[in-house]
C-alpha positions, 0 to 999 in steps of 0.5 A: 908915265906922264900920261897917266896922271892926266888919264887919272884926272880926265877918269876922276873929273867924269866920275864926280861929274856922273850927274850932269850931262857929259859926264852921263854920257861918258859913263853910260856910254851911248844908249842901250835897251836896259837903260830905264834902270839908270834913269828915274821914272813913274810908273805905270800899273796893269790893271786886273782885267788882261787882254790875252791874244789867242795862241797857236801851236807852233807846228800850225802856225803860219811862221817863216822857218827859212829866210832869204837874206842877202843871197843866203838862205838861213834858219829864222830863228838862228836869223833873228838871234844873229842879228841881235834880236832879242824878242820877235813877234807875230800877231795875225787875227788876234793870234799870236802866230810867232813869239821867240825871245833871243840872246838872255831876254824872256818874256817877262824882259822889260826893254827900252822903247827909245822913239817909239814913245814918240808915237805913244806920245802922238796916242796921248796928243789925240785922246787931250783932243779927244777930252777937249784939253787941247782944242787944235792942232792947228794951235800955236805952241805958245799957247801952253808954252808962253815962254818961247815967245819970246825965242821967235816961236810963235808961228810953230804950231802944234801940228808943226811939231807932231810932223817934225817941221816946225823949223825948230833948231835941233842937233839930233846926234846921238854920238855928240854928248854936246848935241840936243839929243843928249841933253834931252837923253841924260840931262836933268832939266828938260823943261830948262832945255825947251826953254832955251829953243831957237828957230832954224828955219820958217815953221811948215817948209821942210820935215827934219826928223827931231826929237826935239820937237816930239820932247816940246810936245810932251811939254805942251801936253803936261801943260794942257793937263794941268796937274795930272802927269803924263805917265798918269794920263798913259795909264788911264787912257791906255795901259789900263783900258788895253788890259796890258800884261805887266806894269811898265815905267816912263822914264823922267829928267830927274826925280822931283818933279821929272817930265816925262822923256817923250821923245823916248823911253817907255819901259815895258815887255813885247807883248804890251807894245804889241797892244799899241798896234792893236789899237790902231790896227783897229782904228782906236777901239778896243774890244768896243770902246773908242780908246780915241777917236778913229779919225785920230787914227786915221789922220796919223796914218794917212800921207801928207805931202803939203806944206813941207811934209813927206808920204813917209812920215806922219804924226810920229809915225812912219808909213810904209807901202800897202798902207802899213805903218810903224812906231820905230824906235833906235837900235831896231824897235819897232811896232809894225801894223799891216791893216790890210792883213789884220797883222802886226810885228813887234821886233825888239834888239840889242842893235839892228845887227846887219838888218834892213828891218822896216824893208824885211818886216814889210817883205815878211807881212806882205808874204803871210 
């Protein structure tokens, strides 16, 4: 009996402290796919013009029925289900040759991105080049944030932070509610938290996976706009000119004056993540129009293993073999692009289930 009274005030004191940090993560209880309604965010509109892909009958469609997965042979659709998935995608030649949607999601369901903005974010890094309100990647942070100065950040460059090897000291549990990874995921003050950054290690020696570096680059990047939000320039410089189906959100810090979570939490449907590979599947054009630059692409794309980088990893991206590549975001998303093929996969879930997915999806399009 003694113990409730301490259970009591352990369950009042998280309660009353459902704002801050800790006591977000202790009630919300790790992340999960529906999380953009818990958080504040600005949003991001679908203009007139659509883009629809073409369709196919399913009965002409080019679709695996059967799957081979660890020495079992299994419907794929019962496959997908099973292990969590709740919308998967085929695109081949424009043409979506696939389209399933799996344990209470539809079409019109709006999921969490988690790390795939992180690859989003790399989009808006290339088109501010492109506009000219960043001149280099090769310039130091601290041009656009001063204040870090002052922590011994002035050799991080922004390239640094775009590889993940800028040094920069980041906890990146998603299970320690004391961790950098949570701080940025529910705290309130993200622009406080950045300020607060220390190096670990010589900027250029070692790729170390940190969204603490991709959440700097969203600093950089709203300083280097001066006025216009981050949401604002995605919306003008993407979701409108793709022709997205629906609107969508970018989750923030906090309401009044929020930044953007740009190491996550792009809100939107399948088919609207999709067009962010088809963009790249086309080297930046749209339809026409160079949404930004092709050697952008390119770049982002293309292995690079000096100065401390890995062939896996590029401009928050993930490469994979035969030239493919992937925005991958916690819990299983993932936009993968296979260029060689005109191909690409959007595959959304709950959690992985028991999945391998960028071998399986890889195995997929190298077999279609």
């Amino acid at each position: 009996m003694k113990k409730l009274p301490i259970i009591l005030s352990l369950l009042f004191l998280t309660l009353c402290c459902v704002s801050c940090k800790v006591g977000r993560f202790v009630y919300y209880n790790l992340a999960n796919i529906t999380d953009y309604k818990i958080f504040p965010s600005r949003p991001l509109v679908n203009d007139s013009i659509v883009f629809h892909y073409y369709t196919t009958e399913q009965d002409k469609a080019k679709v695996p029925k059967k799957i081979n997965y660890n020495g079992s042979e299994v419907a794929f659709d019962d496959f997908l289900a099973d292990n969590k998935t709740v919308a998967f995608l085929i695109i081949k030649n424009d043409t979506i040759q696939y389209e399933k949607y799996f344990n209470g999601y539809e079409q019109e369901s709006i999921i969490a991105s988690f790390s795939m903005a992180k690859s989003v974010t790399s989009i808006l890094i290339g088109c501010a080049l492109d506009d000219g309100f960043i001149k280099s990647v090769d310039e130091p942070v601290v041009n656009y944030v001063p204040e870090l100065k002052d922590n011994g950040l002035e050799k991080v460059t922004i390239k640094h932070l775009l590889q993940m090897s800028s040094g920069i000291k980041c906890e990146e549990s998603y299970i320690n509610p004391f961790g950098d990874a949570a701080t940025y995921y529910y705290g309130t003050d993200l622009r406080k938290a950045l300020s607060k950054m220390k190096p670990e290690r010589e900027p250029g020696t070692e790729f170390s996976y940190s969204s603490c570096d991709t959440q700097l680059l969203g600093l950089v990047l709203e300083r280097s706009l001066k006025g216009e939000t981050i949401t604002e320039y995605l919306d003008e410089k993407i979701w409108k000119p793709l022709g997205m189906e629906y609107d969508a959100s970018w989750s923030l810090d906090r309401e009044k004056n929020g930044l953007e979570k740009t190491f996550c939490c792009i809100n939107a449907r399948a088919r609207d993540f999709s067009k962010i590979g088809r963009l790249y599947l086309n080297k930046g054009n749209w339809n026409g129009k160079q949404i930004v630059s092709e050697n952008w692409v390119e770049e982002s794309t293309k292995p690079d293993t000096g100065l401390g980088n890995v062939d896996y990893y590029k401009y928050q991206w993930w490469l994979s073999s035969g030239g493919s590549y992937m925005a991958k975001g916690l819990l299983g998303q993932f936009i993968y692009v296979y260029p060689s093929k005109d191909l690409i996969i959007v595959r959304l879930g709950k959690n992985y289930g028991e999945v391998a997915w960028p071998e399986l999806l890889t195995s997929l399009a190298e077999n279609y």
